[in-house]
C-alpha positions as CSV (number, residue, x, y, z in Angstrom):
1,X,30.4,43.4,84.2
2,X,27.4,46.1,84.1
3,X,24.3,45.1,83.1
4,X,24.4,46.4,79.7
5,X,27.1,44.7,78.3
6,X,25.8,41.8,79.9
7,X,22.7,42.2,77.9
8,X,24.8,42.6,74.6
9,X,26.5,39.8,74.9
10,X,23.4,37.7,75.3
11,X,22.2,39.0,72.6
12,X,25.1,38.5,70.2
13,X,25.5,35.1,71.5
14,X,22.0,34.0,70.4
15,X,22.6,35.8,66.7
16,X,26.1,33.4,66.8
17,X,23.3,30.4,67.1
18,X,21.0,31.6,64.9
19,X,23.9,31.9,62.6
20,X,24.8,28.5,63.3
21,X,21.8,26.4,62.4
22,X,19.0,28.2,63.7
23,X,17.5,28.7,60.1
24,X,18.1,26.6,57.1
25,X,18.5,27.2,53.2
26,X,16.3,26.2,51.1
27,X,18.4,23.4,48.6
28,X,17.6,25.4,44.8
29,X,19.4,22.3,43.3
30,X,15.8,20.6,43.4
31,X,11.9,20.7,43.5
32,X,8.7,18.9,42.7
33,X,5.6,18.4,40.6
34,X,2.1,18.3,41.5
35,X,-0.2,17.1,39.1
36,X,-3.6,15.9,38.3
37,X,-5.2,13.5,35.6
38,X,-8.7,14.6,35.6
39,X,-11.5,12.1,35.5
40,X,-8.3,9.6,36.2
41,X,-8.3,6.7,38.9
42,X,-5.6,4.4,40.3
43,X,-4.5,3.3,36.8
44,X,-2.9,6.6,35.7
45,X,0.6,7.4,36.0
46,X,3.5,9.7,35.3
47,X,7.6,10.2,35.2
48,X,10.0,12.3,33.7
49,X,11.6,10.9,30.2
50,X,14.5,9.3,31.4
51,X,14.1,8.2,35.0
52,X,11.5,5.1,34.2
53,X,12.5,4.4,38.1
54,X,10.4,7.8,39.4
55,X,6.9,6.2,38.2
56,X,4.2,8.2,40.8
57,X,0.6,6.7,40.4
58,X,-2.2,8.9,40.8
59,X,-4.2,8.9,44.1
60,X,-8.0,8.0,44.4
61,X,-8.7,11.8,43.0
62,X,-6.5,11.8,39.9
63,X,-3.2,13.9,42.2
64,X,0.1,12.3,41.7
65,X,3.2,14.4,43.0
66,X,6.9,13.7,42.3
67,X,9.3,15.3,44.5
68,X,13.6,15.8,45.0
69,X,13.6,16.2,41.0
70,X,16.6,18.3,39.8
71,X,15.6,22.1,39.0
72,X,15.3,22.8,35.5
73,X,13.8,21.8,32.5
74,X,12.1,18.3,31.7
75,X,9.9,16.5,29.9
76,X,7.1,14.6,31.8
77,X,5.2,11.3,30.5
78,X,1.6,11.6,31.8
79,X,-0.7,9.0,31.2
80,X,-4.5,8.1,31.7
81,X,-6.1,5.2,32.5
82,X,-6.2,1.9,30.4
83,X,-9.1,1.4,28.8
84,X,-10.7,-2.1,28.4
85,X,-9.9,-1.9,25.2
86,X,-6.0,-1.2,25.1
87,X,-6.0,2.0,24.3
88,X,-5.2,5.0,26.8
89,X,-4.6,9.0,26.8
90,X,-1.6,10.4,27.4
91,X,1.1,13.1,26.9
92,X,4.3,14.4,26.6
93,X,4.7,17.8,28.8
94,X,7.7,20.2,28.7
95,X,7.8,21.5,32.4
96,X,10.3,23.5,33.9
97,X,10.9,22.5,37.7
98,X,11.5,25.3,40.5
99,X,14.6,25.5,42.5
100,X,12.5,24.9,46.0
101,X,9.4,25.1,44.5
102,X,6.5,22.9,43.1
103,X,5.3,23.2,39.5
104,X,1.7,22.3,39.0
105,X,-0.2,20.8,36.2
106,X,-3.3,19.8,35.4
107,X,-4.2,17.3,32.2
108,X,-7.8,15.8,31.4
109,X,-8.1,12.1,31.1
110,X,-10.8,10.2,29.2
111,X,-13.5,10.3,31.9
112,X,-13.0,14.0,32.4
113,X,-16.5,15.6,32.0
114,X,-16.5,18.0,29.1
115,X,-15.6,17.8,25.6
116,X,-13.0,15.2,24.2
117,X,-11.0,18.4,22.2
118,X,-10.1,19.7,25.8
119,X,-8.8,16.1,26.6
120,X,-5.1,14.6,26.2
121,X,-4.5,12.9,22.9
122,X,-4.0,9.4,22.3
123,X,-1.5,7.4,23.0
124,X,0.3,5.8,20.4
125,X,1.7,2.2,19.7
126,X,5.4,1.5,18.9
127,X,5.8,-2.1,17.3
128,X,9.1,-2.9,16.0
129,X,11.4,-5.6,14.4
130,X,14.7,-6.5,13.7
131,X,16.5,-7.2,10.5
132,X,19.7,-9.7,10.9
133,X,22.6,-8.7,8.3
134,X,23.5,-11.9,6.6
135,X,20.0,-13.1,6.6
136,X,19.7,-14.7,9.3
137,X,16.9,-14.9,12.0
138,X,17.3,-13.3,15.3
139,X,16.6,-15.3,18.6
140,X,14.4,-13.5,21.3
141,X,15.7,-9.7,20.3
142,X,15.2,-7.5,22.8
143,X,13.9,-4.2,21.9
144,X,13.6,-0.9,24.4
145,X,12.6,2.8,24.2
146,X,15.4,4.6,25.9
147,X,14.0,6.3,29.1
148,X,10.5,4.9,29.3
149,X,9.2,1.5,30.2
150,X,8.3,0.1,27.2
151,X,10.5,-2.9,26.4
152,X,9.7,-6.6,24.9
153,X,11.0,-9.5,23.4
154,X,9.8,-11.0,20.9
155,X,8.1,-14.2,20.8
156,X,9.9,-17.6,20.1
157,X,10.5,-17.8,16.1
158,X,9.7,-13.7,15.6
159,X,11.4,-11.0,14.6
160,X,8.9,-8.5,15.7
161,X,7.7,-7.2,18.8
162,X,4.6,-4.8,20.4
163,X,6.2,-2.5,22.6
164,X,3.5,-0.3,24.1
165,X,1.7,2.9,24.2
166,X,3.9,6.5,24.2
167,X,2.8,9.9,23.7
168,X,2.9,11.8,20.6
169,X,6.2,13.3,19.8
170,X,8.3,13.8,17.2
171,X,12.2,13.7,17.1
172,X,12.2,12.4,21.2
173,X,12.2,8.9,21.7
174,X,15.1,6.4,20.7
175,X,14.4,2.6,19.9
176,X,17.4,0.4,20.3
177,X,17.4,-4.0,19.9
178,X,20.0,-6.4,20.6
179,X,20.0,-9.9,20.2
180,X,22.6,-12.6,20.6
181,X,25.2,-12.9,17.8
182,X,24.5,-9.6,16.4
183,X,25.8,-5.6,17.7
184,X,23.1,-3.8,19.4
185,X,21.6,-1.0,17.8
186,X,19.3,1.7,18.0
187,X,17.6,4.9,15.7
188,X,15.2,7.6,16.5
189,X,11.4,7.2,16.4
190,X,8.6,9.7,15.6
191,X,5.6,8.5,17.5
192,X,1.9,9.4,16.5
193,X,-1.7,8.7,17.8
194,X,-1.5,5.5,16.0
195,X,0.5,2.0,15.6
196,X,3.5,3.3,15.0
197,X,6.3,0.1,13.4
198,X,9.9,0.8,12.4
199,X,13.1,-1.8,11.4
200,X,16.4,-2.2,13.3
201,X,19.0,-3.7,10.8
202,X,21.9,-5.4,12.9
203,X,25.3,-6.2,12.4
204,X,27.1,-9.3,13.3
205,X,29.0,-9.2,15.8
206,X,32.5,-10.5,15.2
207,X,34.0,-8.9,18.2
208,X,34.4,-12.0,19.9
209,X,34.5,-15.5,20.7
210,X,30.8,-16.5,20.8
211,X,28.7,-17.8,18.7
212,X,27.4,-15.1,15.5
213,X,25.2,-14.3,13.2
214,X,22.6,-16.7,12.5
215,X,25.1,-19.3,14.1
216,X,23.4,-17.6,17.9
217,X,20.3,-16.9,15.9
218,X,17.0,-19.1,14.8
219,X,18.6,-20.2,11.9
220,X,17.7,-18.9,8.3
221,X,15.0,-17.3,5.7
222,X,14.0,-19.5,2.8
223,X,15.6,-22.5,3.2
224,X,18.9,-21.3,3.4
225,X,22.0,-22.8,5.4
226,X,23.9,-21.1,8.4
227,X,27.8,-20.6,7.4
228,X,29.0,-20.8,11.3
229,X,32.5,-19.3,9.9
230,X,30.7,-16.3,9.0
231,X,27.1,-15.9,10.4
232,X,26.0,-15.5,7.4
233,X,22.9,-17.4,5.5
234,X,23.3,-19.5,2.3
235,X,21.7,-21.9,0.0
236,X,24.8,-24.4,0.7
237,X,28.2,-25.6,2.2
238,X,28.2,-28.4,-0.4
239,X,26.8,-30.0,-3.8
240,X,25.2,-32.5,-1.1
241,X,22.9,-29.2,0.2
242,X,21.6,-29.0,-3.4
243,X,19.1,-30.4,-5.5
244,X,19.6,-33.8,-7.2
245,X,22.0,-33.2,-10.6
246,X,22.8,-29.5,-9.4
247,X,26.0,-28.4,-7.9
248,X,27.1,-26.0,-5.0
249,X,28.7,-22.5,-6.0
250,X,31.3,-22.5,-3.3
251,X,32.0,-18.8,-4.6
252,X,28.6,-17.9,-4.0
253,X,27.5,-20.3,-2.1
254,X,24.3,-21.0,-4.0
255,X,23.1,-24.0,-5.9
256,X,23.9,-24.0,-9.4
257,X,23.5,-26.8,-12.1
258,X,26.3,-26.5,-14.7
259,X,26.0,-26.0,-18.2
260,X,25.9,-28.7,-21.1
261,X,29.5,-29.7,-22.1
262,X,30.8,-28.1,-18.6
263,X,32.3,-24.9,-17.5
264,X,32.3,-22.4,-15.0
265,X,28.7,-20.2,-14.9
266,X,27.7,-17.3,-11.9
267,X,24.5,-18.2,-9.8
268,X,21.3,-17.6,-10.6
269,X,18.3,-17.8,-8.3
270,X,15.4,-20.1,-10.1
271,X,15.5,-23.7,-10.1
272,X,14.2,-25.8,-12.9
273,X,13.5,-29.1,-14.7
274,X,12.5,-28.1,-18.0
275,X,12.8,-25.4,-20.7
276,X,8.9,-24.8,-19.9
277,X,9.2,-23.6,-16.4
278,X,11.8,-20.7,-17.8
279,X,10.3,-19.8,-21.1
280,X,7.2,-17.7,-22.4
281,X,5.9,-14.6,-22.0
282,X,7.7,-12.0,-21.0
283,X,11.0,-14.3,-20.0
284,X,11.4,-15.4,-23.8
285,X,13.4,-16.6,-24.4
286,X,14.9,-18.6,-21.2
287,X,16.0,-22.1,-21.1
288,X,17.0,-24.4,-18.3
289,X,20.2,-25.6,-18.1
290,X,20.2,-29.1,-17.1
291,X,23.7,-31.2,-16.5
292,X,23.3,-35.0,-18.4
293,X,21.0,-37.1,-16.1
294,X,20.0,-34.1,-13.5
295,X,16.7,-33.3,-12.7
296,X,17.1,-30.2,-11.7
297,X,18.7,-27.2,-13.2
298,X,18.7,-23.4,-13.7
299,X,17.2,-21.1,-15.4
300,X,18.8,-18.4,-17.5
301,X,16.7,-15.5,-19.1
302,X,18.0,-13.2,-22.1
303,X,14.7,-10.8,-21.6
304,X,14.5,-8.1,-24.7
305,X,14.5,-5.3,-21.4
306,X,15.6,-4.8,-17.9
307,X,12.1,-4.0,-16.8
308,X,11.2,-7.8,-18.0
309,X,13.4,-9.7,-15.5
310,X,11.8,-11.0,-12.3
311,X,11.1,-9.0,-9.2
312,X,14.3,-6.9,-7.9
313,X,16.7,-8.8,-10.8
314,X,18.6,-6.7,-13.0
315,X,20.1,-7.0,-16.3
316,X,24.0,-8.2,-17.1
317,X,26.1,-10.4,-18.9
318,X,26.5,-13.5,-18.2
319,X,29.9,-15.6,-18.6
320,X,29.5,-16.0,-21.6
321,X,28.8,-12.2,-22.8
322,X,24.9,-12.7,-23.1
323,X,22.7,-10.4,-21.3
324,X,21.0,-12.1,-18.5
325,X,18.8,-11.1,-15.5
326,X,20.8,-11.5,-12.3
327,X,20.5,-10.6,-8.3
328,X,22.0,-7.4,-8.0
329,X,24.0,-8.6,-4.6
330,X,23.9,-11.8,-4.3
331,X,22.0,-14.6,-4.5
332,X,21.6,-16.0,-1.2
333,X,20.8,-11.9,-0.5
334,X,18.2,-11.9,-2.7
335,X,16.3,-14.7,-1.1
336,X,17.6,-13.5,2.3
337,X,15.3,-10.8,2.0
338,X,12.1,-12.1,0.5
339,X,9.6,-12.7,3.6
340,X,12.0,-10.6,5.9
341,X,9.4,-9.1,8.9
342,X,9.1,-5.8,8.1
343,X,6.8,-2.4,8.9
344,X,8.2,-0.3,6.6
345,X,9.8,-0.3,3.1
346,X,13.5,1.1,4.6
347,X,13.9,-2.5,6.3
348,X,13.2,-4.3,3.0
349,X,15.7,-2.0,1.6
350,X,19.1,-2.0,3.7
351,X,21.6,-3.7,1.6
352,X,19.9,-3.3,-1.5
353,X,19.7,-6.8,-1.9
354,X,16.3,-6.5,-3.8
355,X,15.8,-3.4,-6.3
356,X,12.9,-1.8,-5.3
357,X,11.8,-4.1,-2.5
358,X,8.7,-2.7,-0.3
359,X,6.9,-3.8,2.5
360,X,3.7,-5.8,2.4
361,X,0.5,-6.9,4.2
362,X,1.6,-4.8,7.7
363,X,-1.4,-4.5,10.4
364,X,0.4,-2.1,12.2
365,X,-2.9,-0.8,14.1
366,X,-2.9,-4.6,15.7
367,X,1.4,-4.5,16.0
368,X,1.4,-7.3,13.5
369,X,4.2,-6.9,10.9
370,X,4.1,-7.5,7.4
371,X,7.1,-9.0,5.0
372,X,9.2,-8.1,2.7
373,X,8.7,-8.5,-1.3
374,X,9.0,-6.5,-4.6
375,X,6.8,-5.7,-7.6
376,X,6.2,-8.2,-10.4
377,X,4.5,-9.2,-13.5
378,X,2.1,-11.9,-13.9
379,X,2.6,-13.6,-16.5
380,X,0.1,-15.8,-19.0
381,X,2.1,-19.0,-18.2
382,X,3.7,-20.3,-15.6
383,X,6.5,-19.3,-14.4
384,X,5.4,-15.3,-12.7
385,X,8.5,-13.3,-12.1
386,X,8.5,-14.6,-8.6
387,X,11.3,-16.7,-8.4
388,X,11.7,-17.2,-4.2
389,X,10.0,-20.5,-3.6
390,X,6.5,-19.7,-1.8
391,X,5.7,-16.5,-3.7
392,X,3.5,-15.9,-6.4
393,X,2.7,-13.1,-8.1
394,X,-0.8,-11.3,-7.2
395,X,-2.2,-10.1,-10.8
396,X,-4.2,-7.6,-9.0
397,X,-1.7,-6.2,-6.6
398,X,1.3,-6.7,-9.0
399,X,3.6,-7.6,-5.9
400,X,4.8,-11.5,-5.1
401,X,2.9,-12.1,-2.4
402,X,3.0,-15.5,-0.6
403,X,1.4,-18.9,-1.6
């Protein structure tokens, strides 16, 4: 072989290598983020929406760095440090990530020199609770904001829960709850630079064998009783659940004194002893219907307009074709959703249980939920048009509000 083809075969032998592993390809199916939180420490962190599991904590000089991240667009959580007092900065950032390549950012926490306009915004707090259908109380609901950390369960007897701190975003985040006995289930959440509460209503969940309803729950609102055939919550199983001289409804499930002489009569939601406690003022006239020898009965109200029956009543006929203020569900509905935990008026509202029902006495800048009630009048003598035991009605606020 002359010397020259000896040479070219050398020479196409190492291209063959080369060709074979010698260089590599860069993988365009991922890349990285290099950040910093300005003025940050060790407490700040950051991970994409989504992947909780991908936390980086910034280094001693604010620099975090995230790497093997698919290429593309995302959206990155970035917070600053805790502050003593609870509170913390932090945003949500749309960054697109390089095929090979790093994307860099850089964010100004609250110890960042310079003015607080050029700084990220607050953080805001996401309280939340849940609303049982059936009125029942939940036992240790779980809620979560899908693809962050923030998750809790709520304390022993509560229906409500503080989450933690998110960025600002509207349209982005998804709270879900689920709690034994009941489907899980979940709605969107606009977040602000605030406290920030919403309400989950839940189904029962009759899917299986279990126990449901307020059957797995922590019982009932109000006094009522657990139906373990149904989940559901009412005032009684039995004339042995009811006052003395008063009689269960097993239609309605509500107590429910019978008329003089006898005869069938729907529910109504006021107990009573005498005439006095259901007559004057604006519920003239009313009378309580007592059966011989009870001590307890019902009231019945024949108001001159729908506007004077009692918080969230409305106006029918009764059985015997008199105009009467009524529940507009049912009973045990109605007093299901007096003092239900609420943050907003929506919870109070799912069911429509309660005509016009509103939420009341929320601290949502401490997490600390309010409950749910309607508007009233106050009336000269007793009773208000609060009828749920343990409510009054406020003369100032014109809302029952609790005793």
């Amino acid at each position: 072989m002359t010397a020259w083809r000896q040479l070219a075969l050398v020479a196409l032998t190492g291209l063959a290598g080369c060709g074979g592993g010698g260089f590599s390809s860069p993988d365009l199916s991922t890349g990285s983020i290099a950040g910093t939180v300005v003025g940050a420490h060790l407490d700040a962190f950051a991970y994409p929406l989504g992947r909780p599991d991908l936390v980086a904590r910034v280094a001693a000089d604010g620099s975090f760095r995230l790497d093997g991240l698919p290429a593309g667009a995302l959206r990155l959580l970035v917070y600053d440090d805790l502050l003593p007092d609870g509170t913390r900065r932090g945003e949500l950032i749309e960054v697109v990530v390089p095929g090979a390549g790093v994307a860099r950012l850089e964010r100004r926490g609250e110890a960042a020199p310079g003015e607080a306009g050029g700084k990220m915004a607050w953080a805001g707090a996401v309280a939340a609770t849940i609303a049982p259908e059936g009125g029942g109380l939940a036992r240790a609901p779980r809620f979560t904001v899908e693809g962050t950390t923030l998750t809790a369960t709520a304390a022993s007897g509560s229906d409500a829960a503080l989450l933690g701190l998110l960025p600002a975003a509207s349209g982005v985040y998804r709270l879900t709850v689920s709690a034994e006995g009941y489907l899980p289930a979940a709605r969107s959440i606009d977040v602000s630079s605030a406290t920030n509460g919403y309400g989950l209503k839940v189904e029962i969940d009759e899917s299986g064998s279990g126990p449901r309803g307020c059957e797995a729950g922590g019982g009932c609102l109000n006094g009522l009783t657990c139906q373990v055939s149904t989940g559901r919550c009412v005032q009684c199983l039995g004339d042995g659940d009811c006052p003395a001289g008063a009689s269960c409804d097993l239609d309605e499930h509500f107590c429910n004194a019978p008329p003089p002489g006898g005869g069938a009569r729907g529910s109504v939601c006021s107990a009573c002893s005498s005439d006095a406690q259901c007559a004057g003022g604006m519920l003239n006239p009313g009378r309580c219907d007592l059966a011989s020898g009870a001590v307890t009965g019902s009231c019945t109200w024949a108001p001159i307009a729908a506007s004077y029956c009692p918080a969230g009543f409305l106006l029918r006929p009764d059985f015997n074709g008199d105009e009467r203020c009524v529940p507009a569900v049912t009973c045990a509905a109605y007093y299901a959703t007096f003092g239900r935990a609420c943050f907003e008026d929506e919870t109070c509202q799912a069911g429509g249980a309660v005509a016009g029902a509103a939420c009341r006495g929320a601290d949502p800048v401490h997490g600390l939920p309010g409950y749910c009630t309607a508007a009233c009048r106050s009336l000269a003598t007793p009773p208000d048009t609060c009828v749920v035991p343990g409510f009054h009605c406020d003369p100032v606020l014109k809302f029952c509000m609790r005793s």
